[in-house]
Z-matrix of the N, CA and C atoms (Angstrom, degrees):
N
C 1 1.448
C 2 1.523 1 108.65
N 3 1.529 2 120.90 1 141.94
C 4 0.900 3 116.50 2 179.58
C 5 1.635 4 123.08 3 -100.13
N 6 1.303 5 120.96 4 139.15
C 7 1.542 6 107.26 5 173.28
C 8 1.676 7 110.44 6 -116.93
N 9 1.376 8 107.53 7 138.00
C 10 1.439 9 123.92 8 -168.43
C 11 1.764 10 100.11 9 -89.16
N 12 1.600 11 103.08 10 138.59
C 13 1.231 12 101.46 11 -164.06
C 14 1.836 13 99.49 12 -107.76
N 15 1.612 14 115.09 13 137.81
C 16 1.326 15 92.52 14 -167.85
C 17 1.588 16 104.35 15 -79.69
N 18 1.769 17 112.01 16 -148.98
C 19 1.261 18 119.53 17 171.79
C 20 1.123 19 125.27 18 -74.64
N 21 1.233 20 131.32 19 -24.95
C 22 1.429 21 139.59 20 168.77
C 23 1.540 22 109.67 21 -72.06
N 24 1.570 23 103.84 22 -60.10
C 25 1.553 24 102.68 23 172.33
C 26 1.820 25 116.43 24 -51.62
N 27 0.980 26 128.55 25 -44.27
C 28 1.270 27 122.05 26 -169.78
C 29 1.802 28 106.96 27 -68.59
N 30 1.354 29 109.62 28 -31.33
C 31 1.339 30 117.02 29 -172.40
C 32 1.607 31 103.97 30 -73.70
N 33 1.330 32 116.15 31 -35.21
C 34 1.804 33 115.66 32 168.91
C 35 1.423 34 120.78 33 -70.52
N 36 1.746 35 118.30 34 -26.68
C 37 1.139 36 108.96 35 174.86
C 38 1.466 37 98.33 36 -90.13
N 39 1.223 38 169.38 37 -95.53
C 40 1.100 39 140.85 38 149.84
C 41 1.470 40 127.70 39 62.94
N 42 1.607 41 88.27 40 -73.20
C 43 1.732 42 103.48 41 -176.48
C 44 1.542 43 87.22 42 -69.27
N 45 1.172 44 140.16 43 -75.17
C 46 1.081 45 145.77 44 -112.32
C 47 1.742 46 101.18 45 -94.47
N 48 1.626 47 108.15 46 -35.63
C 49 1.538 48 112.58 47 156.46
C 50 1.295 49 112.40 48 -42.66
N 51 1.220 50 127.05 49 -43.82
C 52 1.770 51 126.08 50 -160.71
C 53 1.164 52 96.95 51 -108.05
N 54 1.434 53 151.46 52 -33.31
C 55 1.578 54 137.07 53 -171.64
C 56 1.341 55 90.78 54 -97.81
N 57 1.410 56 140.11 55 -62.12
C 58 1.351 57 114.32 56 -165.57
C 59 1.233 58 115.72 57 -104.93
N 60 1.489 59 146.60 58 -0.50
C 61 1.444 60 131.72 59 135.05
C 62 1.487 61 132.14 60 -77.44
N 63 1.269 62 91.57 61 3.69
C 64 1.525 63 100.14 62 -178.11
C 65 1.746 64 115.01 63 55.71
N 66 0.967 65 117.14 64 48.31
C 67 1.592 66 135.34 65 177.08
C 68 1.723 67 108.48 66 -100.44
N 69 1.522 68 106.67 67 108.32
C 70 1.329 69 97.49 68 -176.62
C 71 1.417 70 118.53 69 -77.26
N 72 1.507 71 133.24 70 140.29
C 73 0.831 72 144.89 71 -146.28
C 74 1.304 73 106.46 72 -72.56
N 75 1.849 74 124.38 73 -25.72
C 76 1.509 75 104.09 74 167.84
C 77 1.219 76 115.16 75 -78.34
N 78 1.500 77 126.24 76 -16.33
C 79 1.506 78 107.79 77 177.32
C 80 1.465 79 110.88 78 -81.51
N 81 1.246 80 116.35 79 15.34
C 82 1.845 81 113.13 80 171.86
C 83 0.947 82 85.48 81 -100.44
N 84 1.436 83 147.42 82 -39.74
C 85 1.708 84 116.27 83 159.45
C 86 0.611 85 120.57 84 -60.06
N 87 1.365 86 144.24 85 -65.13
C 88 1.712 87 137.99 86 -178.59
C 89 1.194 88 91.75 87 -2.72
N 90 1.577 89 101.85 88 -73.59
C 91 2.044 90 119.84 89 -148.76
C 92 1.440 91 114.15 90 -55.93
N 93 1.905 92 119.90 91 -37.30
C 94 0.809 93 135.88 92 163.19
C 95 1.590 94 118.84 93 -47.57
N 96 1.521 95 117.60 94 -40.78
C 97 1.758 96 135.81 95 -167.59
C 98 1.361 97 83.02 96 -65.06
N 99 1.793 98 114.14 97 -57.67
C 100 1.447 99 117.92 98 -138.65
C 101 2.037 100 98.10 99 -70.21
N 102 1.124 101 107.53 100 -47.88
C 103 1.244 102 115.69 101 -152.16
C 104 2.040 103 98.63 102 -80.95
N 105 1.759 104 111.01 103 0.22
C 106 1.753 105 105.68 104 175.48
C 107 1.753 106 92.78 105 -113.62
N 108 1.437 107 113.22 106 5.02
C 109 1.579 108 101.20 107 167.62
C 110 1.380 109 108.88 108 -128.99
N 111 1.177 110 110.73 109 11.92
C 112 1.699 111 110.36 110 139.16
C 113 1.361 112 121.20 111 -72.72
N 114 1.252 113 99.49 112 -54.01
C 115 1.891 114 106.06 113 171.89
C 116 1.443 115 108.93 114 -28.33
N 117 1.127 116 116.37 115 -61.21
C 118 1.956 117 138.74 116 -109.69
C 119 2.426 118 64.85 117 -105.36
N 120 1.260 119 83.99 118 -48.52
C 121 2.122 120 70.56 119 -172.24
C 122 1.265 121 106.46 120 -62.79
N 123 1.522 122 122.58 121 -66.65
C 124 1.700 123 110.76 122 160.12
C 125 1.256 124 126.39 123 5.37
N 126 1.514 125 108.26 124 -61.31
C 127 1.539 126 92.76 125 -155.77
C 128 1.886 127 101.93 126 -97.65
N 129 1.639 128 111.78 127 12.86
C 130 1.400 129 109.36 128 -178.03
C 131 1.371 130 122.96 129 -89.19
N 132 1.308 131 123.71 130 -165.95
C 133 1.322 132 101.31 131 177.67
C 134 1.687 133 95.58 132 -109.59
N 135 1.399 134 107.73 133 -174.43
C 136 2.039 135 116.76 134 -160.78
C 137 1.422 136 87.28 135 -45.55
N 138 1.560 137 127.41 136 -74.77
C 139 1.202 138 127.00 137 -145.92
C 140 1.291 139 128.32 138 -83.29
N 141 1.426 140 131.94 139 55.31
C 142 1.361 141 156.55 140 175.28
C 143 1.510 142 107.14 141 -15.51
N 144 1.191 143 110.99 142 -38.62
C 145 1.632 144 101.46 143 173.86
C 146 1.595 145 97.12 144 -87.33
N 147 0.942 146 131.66 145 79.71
C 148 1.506 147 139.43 146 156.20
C 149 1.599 148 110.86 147 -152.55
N 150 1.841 149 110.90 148 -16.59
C 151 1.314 150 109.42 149 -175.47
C 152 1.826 151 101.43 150 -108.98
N 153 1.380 152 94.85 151 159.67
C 154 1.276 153 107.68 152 173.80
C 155 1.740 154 117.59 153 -107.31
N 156 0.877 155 144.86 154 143.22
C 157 1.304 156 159.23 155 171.77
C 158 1.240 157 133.17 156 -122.70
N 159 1.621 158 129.39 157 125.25
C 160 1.222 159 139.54 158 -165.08
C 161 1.580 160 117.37 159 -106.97
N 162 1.365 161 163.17 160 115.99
C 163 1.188 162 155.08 161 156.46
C 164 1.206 163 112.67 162 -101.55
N 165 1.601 164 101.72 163 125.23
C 166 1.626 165 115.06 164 171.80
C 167 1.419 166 121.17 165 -80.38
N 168 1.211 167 134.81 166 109.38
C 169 1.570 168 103.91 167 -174.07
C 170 1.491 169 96.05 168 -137.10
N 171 1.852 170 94.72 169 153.52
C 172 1.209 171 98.32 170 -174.65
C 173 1.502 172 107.65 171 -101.82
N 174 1.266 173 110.77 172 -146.69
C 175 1.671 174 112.32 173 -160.29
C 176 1.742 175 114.79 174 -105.95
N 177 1.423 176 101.12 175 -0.44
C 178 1.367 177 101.41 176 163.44
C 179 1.281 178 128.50 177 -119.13
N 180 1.411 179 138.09 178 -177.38
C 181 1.239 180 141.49 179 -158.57
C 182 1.445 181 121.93 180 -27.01
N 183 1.683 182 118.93 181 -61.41
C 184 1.123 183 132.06 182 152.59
C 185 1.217 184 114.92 183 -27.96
N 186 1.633 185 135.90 184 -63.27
C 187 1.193 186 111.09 185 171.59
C 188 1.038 187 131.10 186 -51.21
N 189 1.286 188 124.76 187 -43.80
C 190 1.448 189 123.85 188 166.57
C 191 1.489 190 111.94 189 -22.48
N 192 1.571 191 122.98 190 -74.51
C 193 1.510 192 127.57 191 152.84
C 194 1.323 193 136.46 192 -21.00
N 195 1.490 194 112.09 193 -26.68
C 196 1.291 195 116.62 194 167.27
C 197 1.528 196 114.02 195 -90.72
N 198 1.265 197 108.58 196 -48.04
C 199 1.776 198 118.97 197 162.32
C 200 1.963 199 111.40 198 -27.12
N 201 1.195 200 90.26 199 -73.11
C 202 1.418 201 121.47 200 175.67
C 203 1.853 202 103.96 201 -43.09
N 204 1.501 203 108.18 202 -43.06
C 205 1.587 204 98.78 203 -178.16
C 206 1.484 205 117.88 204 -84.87
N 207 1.154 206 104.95 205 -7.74
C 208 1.530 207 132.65 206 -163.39
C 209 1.830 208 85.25 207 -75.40
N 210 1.367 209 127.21 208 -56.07
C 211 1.514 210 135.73 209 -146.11
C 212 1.506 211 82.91 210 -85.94
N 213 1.439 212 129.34 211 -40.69
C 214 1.407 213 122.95 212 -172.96
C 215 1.718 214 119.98 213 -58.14
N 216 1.575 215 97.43 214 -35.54
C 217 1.370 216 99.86 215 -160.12
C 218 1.823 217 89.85 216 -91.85
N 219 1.284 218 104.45 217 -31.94
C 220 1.638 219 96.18 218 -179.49
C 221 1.946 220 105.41 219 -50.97
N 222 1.420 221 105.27 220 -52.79
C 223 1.640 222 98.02 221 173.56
C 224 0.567 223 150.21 222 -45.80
N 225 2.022 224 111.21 223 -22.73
C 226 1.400 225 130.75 224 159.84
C 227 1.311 226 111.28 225 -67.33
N 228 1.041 227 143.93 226 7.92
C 229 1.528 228 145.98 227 -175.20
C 230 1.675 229 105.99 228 86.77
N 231 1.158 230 141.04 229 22.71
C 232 1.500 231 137.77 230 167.19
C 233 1.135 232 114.30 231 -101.46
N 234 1.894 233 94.83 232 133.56
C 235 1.695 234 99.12 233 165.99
C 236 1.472 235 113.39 234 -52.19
N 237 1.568 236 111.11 235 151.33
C 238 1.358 237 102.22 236 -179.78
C 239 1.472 238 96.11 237 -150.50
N 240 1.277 239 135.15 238 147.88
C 241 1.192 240 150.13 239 156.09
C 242 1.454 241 118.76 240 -114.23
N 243 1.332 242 119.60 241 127.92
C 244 1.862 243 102.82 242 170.87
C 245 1.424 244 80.64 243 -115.86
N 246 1.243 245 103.08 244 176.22
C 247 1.631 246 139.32 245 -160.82
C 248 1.748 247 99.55 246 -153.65
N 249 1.353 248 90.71 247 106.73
C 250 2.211 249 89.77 248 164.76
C 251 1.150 250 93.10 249 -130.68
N 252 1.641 251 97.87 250 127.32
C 253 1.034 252 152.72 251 -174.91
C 254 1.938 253 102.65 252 -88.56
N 255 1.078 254 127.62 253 122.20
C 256 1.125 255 130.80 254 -156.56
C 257 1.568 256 143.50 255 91.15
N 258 1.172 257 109.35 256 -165.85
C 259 1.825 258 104.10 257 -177.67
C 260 1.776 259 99.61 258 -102.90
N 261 1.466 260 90.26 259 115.58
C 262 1.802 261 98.68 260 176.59
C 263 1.292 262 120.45 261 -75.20
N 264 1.877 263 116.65 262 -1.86
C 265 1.226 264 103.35 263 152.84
C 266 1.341 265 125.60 264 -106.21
N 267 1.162 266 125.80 265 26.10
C 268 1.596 267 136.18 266 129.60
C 269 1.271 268 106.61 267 -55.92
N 270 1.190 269 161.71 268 -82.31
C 271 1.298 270 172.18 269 -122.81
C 272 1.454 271 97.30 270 -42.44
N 273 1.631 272 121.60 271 151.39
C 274 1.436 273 105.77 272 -168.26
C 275 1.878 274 101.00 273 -109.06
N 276 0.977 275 128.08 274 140.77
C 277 1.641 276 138.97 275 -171.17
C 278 1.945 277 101.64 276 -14.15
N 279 1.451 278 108.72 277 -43.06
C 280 1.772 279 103.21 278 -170.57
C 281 1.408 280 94.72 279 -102.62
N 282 1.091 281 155.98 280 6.02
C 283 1.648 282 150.34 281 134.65
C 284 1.621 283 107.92 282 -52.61
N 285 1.322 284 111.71 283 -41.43
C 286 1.315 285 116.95 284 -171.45
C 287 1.633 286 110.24 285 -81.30
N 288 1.220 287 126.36 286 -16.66
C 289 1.279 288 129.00 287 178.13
C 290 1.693 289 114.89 288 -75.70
N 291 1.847 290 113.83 289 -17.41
C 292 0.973 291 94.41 290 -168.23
C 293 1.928 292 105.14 291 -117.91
N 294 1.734 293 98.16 292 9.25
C 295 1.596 294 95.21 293 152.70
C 296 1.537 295 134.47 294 -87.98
């Protein structure tokens, strides 16, 4: 069963990934990219270069993650477009690494 973590909760595990495991915060995106374009192949059919794919992303961290899933699924052979939604110079230093 799965449990959904809210905004506060995700922001403590977060903290606590990067200050006390010492996990740098872009590779919790990476992991984040890797594990919403695993999904996104799941539910496609075999031949991935036949589908197209869209990511909305906004201007904080998470987008970054969506950015980031955007480059994954393009590698699998899918069209891909992202879309960020917001001001990209808000974007925080590791969101910005992966436009």
């Amino acid at each position: 069963m799965y449990q959904i973590a809210g905004a506060a909760q995700m922001k403590e595990l977060d903290r606590q990934a990067i200050g006390e495991r010492n996990i740098p915060s872009i590779e919790l995106m990476e992991r984040a990219a890797e594990g919403v374009a695993r999904a996104a192949l799941d539910l496609l059919p075999r031949r991935p270069g036949k589908c197209r794919a869209a990511a909305l992303c906004g201007a904080g961290n998470n987008g970054g993650d969506g950015i980031a899933a955007a480059r994954l699924l393009f590698l699998k052979g899918l069209k891909v477009r992202a879309f960020l939604v917001g001001d990209m110079e808000k974007m925080p230093p590791d969101a910005l690494e992966e436009t």
